[in-house]
N, C-alpha and C positions, 0 to 999 in steps of 0.2 A: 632386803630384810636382814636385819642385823643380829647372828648364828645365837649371842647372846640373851636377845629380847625376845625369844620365840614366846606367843601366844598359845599356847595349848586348848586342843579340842579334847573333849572325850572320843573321841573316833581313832583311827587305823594311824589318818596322819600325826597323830600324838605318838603314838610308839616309833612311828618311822623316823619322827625329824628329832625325836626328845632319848632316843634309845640308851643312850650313854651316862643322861641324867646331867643334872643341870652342871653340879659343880665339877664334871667331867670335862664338861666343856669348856667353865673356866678355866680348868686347869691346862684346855689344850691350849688356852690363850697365852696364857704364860711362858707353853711352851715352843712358842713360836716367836719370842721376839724380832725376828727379820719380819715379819709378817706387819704391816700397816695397819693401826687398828682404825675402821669404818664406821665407827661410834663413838660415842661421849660413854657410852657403859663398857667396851671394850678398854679403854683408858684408863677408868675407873677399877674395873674389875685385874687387870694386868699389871695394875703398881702395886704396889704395897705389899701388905697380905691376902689381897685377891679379894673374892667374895661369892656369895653364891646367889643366882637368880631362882627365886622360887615359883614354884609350877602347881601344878591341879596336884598331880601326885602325892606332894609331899606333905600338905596341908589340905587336907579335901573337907574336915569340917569348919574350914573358915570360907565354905562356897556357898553359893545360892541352894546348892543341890544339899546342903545339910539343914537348909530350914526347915522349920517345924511344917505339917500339912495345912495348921491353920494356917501360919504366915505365909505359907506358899497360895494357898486359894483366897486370904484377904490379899493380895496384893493382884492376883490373878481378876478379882472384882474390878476392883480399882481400875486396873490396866482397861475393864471391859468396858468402863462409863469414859474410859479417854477417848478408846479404840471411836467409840458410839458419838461421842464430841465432835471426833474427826470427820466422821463420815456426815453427821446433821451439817455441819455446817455444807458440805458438798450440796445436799438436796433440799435444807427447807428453804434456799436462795429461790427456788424457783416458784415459792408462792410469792414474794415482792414481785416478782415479773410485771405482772401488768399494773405496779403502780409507777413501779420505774419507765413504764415505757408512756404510761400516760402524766404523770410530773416532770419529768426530764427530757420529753420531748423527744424518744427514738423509739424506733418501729419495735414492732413485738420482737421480730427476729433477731434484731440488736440487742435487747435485752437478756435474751436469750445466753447471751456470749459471757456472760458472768459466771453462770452455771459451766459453760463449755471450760472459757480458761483456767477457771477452776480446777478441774479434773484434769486437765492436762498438765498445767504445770507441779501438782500433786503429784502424776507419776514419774518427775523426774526428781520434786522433792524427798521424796522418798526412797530415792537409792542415794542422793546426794547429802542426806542426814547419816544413813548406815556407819558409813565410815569411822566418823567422830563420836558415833557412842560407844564404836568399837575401842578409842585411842581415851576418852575423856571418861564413860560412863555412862548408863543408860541415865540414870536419873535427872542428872544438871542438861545433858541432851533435850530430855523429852521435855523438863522445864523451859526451856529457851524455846524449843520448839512452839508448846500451848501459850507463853507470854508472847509472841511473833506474831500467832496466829490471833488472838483472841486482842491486838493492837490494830491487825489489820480489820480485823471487824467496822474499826472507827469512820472510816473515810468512805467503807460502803451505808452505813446508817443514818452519813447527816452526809448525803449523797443530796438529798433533796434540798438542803439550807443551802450549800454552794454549787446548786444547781449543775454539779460536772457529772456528766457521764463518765469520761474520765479516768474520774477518782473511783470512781466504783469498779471498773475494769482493772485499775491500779492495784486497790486493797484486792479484790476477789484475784488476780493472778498470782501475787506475795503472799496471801494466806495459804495459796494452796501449792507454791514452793516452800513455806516453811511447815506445811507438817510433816512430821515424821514418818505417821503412821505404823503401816506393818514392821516398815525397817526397823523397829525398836522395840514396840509389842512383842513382836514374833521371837526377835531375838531374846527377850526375858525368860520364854518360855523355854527357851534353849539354856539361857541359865540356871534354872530351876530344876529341870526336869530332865534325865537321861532320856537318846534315843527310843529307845525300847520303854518308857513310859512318858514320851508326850502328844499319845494320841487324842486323850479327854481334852486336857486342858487346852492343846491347838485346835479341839475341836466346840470348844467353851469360848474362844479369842476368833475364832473364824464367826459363830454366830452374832459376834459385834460389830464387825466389819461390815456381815451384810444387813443385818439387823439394824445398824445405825443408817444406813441410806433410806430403810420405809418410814423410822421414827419422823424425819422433815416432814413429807409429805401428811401424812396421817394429825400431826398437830399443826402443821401449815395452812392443812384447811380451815380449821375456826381463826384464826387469824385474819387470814385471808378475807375471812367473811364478817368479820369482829374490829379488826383492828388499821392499823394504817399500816401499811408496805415497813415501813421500819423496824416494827416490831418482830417482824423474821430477820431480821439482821441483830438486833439488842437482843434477844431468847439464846442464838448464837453465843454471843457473847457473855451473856449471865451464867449458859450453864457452862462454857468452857471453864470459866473464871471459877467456878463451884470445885468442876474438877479439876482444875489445877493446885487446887487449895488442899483436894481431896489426896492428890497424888506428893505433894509438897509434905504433907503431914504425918502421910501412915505408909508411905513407898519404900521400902529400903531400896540399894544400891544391891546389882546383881551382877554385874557385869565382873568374869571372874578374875581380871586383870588387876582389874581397881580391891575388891575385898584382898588378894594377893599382896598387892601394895601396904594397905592400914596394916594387913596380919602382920609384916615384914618390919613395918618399923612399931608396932607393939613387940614383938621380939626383940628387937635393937633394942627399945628403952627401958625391957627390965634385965637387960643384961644375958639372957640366954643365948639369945643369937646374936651378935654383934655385926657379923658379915653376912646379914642375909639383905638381899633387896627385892623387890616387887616388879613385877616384870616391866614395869613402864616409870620406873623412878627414876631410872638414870639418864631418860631421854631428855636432850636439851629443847627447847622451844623452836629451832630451824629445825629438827627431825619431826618435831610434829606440825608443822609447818609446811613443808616443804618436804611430805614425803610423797618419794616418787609411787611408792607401794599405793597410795588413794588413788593415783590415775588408775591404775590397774582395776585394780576395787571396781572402782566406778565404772566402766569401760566394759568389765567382764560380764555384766547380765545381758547387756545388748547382743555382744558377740558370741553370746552363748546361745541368743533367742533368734538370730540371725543366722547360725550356722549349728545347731545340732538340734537334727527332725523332731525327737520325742518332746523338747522344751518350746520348739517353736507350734507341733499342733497342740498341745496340751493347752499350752499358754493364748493362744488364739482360740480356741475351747472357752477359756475362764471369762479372758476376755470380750467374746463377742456376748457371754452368758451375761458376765454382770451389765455390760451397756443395754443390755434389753430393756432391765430394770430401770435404769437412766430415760430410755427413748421413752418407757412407760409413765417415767414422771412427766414426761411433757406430754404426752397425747392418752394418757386413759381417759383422758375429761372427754374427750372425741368418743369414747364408743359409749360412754353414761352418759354423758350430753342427750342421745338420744332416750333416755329413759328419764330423763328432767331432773337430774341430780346437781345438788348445790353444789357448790367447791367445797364447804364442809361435809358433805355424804360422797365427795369423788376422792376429799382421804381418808377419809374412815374406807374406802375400797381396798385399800392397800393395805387395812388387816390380814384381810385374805394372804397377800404375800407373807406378813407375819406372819402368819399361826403356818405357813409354809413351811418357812425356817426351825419351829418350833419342834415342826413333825421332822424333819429331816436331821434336826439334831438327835432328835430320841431315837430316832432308827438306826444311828450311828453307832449305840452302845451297844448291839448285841454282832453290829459287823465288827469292830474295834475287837471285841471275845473271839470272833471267827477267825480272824486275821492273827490273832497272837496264837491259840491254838493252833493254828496251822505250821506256822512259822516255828512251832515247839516241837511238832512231829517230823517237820521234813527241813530239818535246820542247811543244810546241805544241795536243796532245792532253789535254785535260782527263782522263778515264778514263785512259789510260794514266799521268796523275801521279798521280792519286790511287784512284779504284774500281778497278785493277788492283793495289794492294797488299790489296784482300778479295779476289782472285782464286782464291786456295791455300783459304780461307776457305770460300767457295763449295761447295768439295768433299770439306772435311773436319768443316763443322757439321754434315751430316747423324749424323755418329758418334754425336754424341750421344745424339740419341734413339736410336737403333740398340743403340747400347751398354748403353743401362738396361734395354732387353724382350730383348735377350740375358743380359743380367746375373741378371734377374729371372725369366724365365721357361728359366729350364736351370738353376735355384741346388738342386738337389734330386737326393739321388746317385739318387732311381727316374726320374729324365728325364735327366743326365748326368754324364760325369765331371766334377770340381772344376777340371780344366782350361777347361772351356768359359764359365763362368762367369767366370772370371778374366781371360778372352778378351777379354766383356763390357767385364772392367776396362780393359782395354788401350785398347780403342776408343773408352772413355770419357776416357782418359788423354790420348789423340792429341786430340781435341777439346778438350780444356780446355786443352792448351799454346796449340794454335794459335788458339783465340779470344781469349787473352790477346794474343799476339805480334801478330795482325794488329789487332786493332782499337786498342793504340795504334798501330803501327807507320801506320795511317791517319789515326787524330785528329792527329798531331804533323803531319804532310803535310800534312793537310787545313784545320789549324787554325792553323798556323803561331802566333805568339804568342804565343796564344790556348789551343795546343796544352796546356799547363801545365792549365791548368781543366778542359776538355775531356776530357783523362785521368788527374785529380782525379776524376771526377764519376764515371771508371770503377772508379779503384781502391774507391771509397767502396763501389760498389753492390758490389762483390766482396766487401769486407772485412763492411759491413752483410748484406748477404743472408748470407752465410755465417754469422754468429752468429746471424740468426733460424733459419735452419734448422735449424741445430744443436742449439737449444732445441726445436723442433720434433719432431726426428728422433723422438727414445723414442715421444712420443704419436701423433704420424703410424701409423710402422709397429704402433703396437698398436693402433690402432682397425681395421688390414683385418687382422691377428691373434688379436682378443680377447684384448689382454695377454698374448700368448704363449700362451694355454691355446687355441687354436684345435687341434683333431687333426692340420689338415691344412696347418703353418704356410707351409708351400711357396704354396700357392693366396692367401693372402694377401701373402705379398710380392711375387707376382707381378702383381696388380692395383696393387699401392701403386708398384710401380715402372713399370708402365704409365701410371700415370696423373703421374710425372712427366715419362715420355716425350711423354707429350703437350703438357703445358706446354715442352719441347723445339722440339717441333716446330713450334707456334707460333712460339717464338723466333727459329728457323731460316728460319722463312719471310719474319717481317720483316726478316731480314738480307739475304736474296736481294732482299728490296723495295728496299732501302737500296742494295744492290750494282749496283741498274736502275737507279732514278731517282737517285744521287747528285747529280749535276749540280745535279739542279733543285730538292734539299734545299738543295745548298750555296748557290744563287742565292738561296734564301727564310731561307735563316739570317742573322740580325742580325751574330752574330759574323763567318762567312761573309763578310759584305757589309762589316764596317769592316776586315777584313783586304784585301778588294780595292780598298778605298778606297784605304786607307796603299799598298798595291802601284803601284796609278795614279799616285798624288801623287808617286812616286820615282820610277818611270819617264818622265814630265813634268818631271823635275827642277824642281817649283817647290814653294815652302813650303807647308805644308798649311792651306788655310783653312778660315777658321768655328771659333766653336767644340765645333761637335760630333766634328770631324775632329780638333781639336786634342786633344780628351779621348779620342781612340780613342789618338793615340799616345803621349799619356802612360800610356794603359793598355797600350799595347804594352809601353814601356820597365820597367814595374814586373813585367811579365810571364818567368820565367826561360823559356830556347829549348824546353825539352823537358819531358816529364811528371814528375807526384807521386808516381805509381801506385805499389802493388803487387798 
């Protein structure tokens, strides 16, 4: 990373890597001529009469974080009908299901794999977008992204004219690499909104995420029962196209690298600043090309989710929560089946998980009061900064399991009404908002920096688990149903949903493990420990030595403030 082009967060590692201030550091350029310059801006800035790289610091009402509250929550809307975009297209694929399996001539189960590849290759799209909106900008990002996405739509909807299976697997795997998602949402929120006030609006952007996987289902079903299989593929497509047009028109640009840039040469061109540049102006086309720093990037959420405890249970937490929701769209018709429900009354079921989300977000505003109260009295308090944002957490992961052996075991109108099953769904609903909400609302706290990876690593295990299960779901529920021909199909899905209440309940437990011992997770985390290095070294106001400390903050700097997720 090049000492010159540093990215600035609002966080610790801003002070530790930016301490000396920008034109300090040109100056040290200058004065090192033996020194080999590593950039096309160290070249620049070393000849002449130098110049100065401008930062968050020096201009902060030219950031995202100076927008007015309306244009911060109109853009926050906006962002919520993409987020919702993104996710329909994940789930109302699975009402064409059985027209593709019976026009194009492959078994349900194949069919099925539209929906699966989907969601898998989503969750690699999604860290492998981050990057470039970090270096380019959210806006033209998230643009190319929804025209990707809303292209590939094409070759799934006239699937049935050139009769390829194929081509449907085709478009449905490149739609769901090219979208963004969280990695770009999430990050806006981050532009807009300090730390210490982005708990609403992340928790405004989270209700879209999961709120947009029951919207397929729910309007899939009249379709389904209305229309031809295509028309969930072109509804796709109409309203991407809507909100793209939505986000094209009334979006600004947040990303604070890029407003930094226009600020710097509106300065230049009325003559007040002549020698200022914008932290990504002087980069040539092989630095953004060909930066080594993206491997990193990219690489870092995996290896963070594979080797450090608190992001790998939390994240497998979120993860196995939202696939539930996923298995659900393929098999709720299995337990209303038994109570004679259409395909359009098996999605109107999935209100119930609505007005879930609904309730869970509401419940959030007076824990969000709790949590910043707290943190105002005992600022000083490890647990009260951070294991008291899983506090709400604590007492609403048990839902989950709760919610599948109710779900499962009352799904049969001879044990009770279709209300209580639906119940089930609610309580499963309330649990899957709030395990998303809080455990980033913890990695970004907890992880500062670092945070980006961290809850990368979660939206992966969401996005990934979700399309394995997916895949899963048909043969799962038919092996404790014998394919559906079981007499007593009630009894079988009652053990099949027990037995993922169990894998629940485990999960739940390591969370309350995590919710103890935080502290002394975070004391044995590598990331953990160079976040409290870069803290020390600012608070000591002295430069960071070594080189090991010196590569923490340049991984700081390359770090955007806040998560990938979806």
């Amino acid at each position: 990373m090049q000492p010159l082009m540093i990215q600035t967060s609002r966080g610790a590692a801003q002070g530790a890597a930016d301490s000396n201030g920008p034109t300090a550091t040109a100056h040290s350029a200058e004065k090192a001529p033996a020194k080999q310059a590593t950039s096309h801006a160290e070249v620049v800035l070393s000849g002449g009469n130098g110049g100065t790289i401008l930062t968050e610091r020096d201009c902060p009402e030219a950031l995202g974080f100076a927008f007015s509250n309306r244009k911060k929550w109109l853009t926050l809307t906006i962002i919520f009908l993409v987020q919702t975009s993104m996710n329909l297209n994940a789930s109302l694929y699975a009402n064409a299901q059985s027209g593709i399996a019976r026009d194009l001539n492959v078994s349900p189960q194949s069919a099925v794999s539209g929906a699966a590849v989907f969601l898998i290759t989503y969750a690699f799209g999604c860290e492998l977008w981050a990057p470039w909106s970090e270096e380019f900008g959210r806006k033209p990002v998230l643009q190319c992204s929804l025209f990707l996405v809303n292209l590939c739509c094409i070759p799934v909807g006239t699937g049935f004219y050139h009769k390829s299976f194929s081509g449907v697997l085709a478009g449905r795997a490149l739609g769901g690499l090219f979208s963004a998602g969280g990695s770009v949402t999430l990050g806006m929120v981050a532009d807009m909104f300090d730390t210490e006030h982005q708990e609403h609006p992340l928790a405004f952007i989270v209700l879209s995420s999961v709120g947009g996987s029951i919207v397929g289902p729910i309007v899939g079903g009249f379709v389904e029962d209305n229309c031809p299989w295509q028309w969930a593929i072109w509804i796709q497509l109409l309203f991407g196209a809507f909100v793209q047009l939505l986000h094209l028109l009334l979006v600004p640009e947040t990303r604070a690298t890029v407003l930094l840039g226009r600020h710097a040469k509106k300065l230049r061109a009325s003559g007040d600043r002549p020698d200022v540049y914008g932290p990504s102006e002087l980069k040539t086309w092989r630095e953004y090309l060909v930066p080594r720093e993206l491997v990193s990037l990219w690489l870092r959420p995996f290896h963070m989710f594979a080797t450090d405890l608190i992001v790998l249970v939390l994240s497998l937490l979120s993860g196995f929560s939202d696939a539930l929701i996923f298995m659900q769209i393929q098999s709720l018709s299995r337990v209303f089946k038994l109570y004679g429900f259409t395909n359009t009354q098996n999605g109107l079921a999935f209100i119930s998980i609505g007005l879930a989300y609904l309730i869970a977000y509401a419940l959030y505003f007076p824990v969000i009061r709790r949590n910043r109260a707290l943190r105002a009295r005992q600022p000083a308090d490890e647990r009260a900064q951070y294991e008291a944002r899983l506090w709400w957490l604590v007492y609403t992961a048990p839902l989950l399991p709760i919610g599948l052996v109710v779900f499962g075991c009352t799904g049969s109108p001879a044990v009770a009404h279709w209300a209580v099953p639906m119940l089930g769904c609610v309580l499963i609903g309330v649990a899957n908002y709030t395990v998303y909400m809080a455990t980033i609302d913890y990695m970004v706290a907890a992880y500062g920096p670092y945070s980006a990876s961290a809850t990368g690593g979660n939206g992966f295990a969401r996005d990934f688990l979700a399309g394995l299960l997916t895949w899963a779901a048909q043969p799962y529920y038919d092996a404790f149903t014998h394919g559906g021909r079981d007499p007593d199909p009630h009894r079988g899905l009652a053990i099949a949903n027990g037995v993922l209440a169990a894998i629940a309940l485990l999960l739940v437990a390591a969370t309350f493990a995590v919710y103890r011992t935080g502290p002394y997770l975070r004391r044995h985390s590598p990331f953990a420990q160079s976040l409290a290095r870069a803290a020390a070294a600012e608070n000591a106001s002295s430069p960071v030595q070594g080189p090991q400390e010196a590569e923490e903050i340049r991984s700081f700097a390359a770090e955007p403030s806040v998560s990938r997720v979806v």
